[in-house]
Each structure stands twice: as structure tokens, then as C-alpha cells.
N, C-alpha and C positions, 0 to 999 in steps of 0.2 A: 420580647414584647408581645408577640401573639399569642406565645402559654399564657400569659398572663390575662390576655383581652378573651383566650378561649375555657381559661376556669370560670372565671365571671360570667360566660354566659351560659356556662352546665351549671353553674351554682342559682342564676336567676332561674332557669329551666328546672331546676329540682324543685326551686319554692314556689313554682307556677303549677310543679305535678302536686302538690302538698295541698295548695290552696282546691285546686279539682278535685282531689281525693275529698277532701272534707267537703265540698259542696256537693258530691254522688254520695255522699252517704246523709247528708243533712238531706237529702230530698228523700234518697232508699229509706230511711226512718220515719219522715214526715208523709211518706205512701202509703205507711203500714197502718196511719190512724185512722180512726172512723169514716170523721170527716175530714178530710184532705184534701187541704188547700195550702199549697207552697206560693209563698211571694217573694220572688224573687228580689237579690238584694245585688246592687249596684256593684262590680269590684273596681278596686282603685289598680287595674294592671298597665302597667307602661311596657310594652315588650314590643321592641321592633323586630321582629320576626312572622315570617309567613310559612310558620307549620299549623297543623293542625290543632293543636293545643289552642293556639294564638287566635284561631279563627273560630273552637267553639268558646273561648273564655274571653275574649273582645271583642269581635265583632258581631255575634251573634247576642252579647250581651248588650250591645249600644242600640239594638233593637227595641226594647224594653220602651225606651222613653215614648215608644207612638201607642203602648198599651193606652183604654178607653180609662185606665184609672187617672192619667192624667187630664183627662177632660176638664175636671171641677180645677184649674188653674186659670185665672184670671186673664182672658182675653186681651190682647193689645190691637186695639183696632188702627189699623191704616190708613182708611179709605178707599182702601179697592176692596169692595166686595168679593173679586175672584180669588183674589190672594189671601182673604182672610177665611173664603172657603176650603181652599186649599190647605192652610195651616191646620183646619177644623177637621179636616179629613187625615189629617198623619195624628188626629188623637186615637181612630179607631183599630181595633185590632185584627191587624190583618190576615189574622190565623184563620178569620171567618171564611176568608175570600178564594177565590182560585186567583187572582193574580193580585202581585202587590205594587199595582200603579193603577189607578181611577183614570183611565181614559176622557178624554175631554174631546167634545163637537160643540162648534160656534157655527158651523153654517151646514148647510142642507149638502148632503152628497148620499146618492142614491146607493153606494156600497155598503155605508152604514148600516146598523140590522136598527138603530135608533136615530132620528134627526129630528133635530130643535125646529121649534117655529120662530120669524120674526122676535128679534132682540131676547132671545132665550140663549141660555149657557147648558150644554148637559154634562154631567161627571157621572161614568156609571162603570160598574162591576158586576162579578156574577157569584150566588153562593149555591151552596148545594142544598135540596129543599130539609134535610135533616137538622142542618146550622139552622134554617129559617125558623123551624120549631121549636129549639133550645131556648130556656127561658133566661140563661145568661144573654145569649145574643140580644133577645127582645129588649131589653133592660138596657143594657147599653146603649141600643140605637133608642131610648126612652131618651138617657141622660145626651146623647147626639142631637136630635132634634130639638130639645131644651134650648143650648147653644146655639141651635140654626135660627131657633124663635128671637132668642136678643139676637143676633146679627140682622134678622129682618125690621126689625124694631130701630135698631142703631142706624141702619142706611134706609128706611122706609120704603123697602123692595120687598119682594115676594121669593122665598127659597123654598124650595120642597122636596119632600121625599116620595118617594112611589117605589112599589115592591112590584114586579111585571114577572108575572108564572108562562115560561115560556115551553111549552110542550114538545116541543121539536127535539129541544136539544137536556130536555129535562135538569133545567136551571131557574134560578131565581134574580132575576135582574134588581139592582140595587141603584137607584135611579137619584141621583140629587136636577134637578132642576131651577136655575138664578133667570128669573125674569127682571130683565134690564130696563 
């Protein structure tokens, strides 16, 4: 019974190298044009396993869904403003950023390098000032703030963005601010 349950899973594993194979060459091809731009396409893989394979062809591909291309989908609002910020913030891509979690401050603590005033939320990050000049970035965080503008409109609060050029540590602070 176990030859049997261990062919089945060198045979799932040969059509999981088969399907990589053809996506390293669909991109090596699609690098070689002019203008080159690969979009990437969703695989339907069920493989329970934790090799390598597994981890660049599923989990690294479940990523995808927080690219900025899915912005323009239809908002379901809540009614919490922070949670519907938050949702709004796993549309951006987070390739831009040095980390991939938006830090969050509700109250004033002096270790902070940033702290909110009275009934303010902060969610912030840091990019590198090269990302900041890219005119893909700028663009996305155009169609970001778009989003942030109906959310402010929908809950009749004030959300905002600010860019903070910090010298010290030569970075670009990515600032959301929800005034309550």
C-alpha cells in the first residue's frame, strides 16, 4: 500500500516539476521582449507538501492576491473604519516596502520614532527613496489614496497619507493616518 501511495506522490511531483518548468520558460521568453511585463497567473496546485517546489509554486504564489492590481475590486465596507483600512492596505504591494506588516500606534509611547495625537490611528512603513521615485509606485499609491478618499466619504472621517524623508536612517516613511 505505501508503493502505491509513494508512486502517486513522485507522479504529482513530476507534474508540479512540468508545470515550473513551463512557467521559468514562459517568463525567460516574456524577459526577452521589448517591453516586458509578465502577469502573473494564478496555479490551481493542491500539493501537501513542504519542499521547496511547494513553497515557490503555492505559497509564494497566494501572495499575488495583495498586488495593488486588485485595488479597483469593490469594497465591502463594515463599519469599522480600522478594519476596513487594514483590508485597503493588503491591496498594496508589498515589494515596495522593507517590511511586510504596517505597524500600527493608537497611543502616545515615547519609544515610538512616530506617535499619534488625541483620537488618531497611525499605520506606517518604510521604503527606500529609489521605490519613492518610481513612477509605477507613485501611481499605485494615486489609485490607494483614491480608495482611502471613498472610505473617508463613507464613514465621514479624515484618513491620510504623508511621505516623512527621514535623514538619519536614509528612508522614506509611509504614513497612513485615521483621525477618529
Amino acid at each position: 500500500m505505501n508503493n502505491i501511495e509513494e508512486l502517486k506522490k513522485i507522479e504529482e511531483f513530476k507534474k508540479l516539476q512540468e508545470i515550473y518548468k513551463k512557467n521559468i520558460d514562459n517568463l525567460n521568453y516574456y524577459s526577452t521582449k521589448k517591453f516586458f511585463y509578465y502577469k502573473s497567473v494564478p496555479l490551481n496546485i493542491n500539493i501537501k507538501s513542504y519542499d521547496d517546489m511547494f513553497d515557490i509554486l503555492y505559497l509564494k504564489n497566494k501572495v499575488n492576491y495583495l498586488d495593488i492590481n486588485n485595488i479597483n475590486k469593490q469594497i465591502n465596507y463594515t463599519n469599522n473604519i480600522q478594519y476596513d483600512v487594514l483590508n485597503l492596505i493588503k491591496t498594496i504591494n508589498y515589494n515596495y516596502f522593507d517590511d511586510i506588516h504596517f505597524k500600527q500606534i493608537k497611543k502616545f509611547d515615547k519609544l515610538n520614532r512616530f506617535n499619534p495625537k488625541e483620537n488618531e490611528i497611525l499605520y506606517y512603513n518604510c521604503l527606500k527613496r529609489d521605490v519613492f521615485n518610481q513612477n509605477k509606485f507613485k501611481s499605485d499609491i494615486f489609485l490607494f489614496e483614491d480608495k482611502l478618499k471613498d472610505l473617508n466619504k463613507y464613514y465621514n472621517k479624515e484618513c491620510e497619507i504623508t511621505f516623512y524623508e527621514d535623514e538619519d536612517v536614509k528612508m522614506i516613511w509611509f504614513i497612513i493616518t485615521i483621525k477618529l
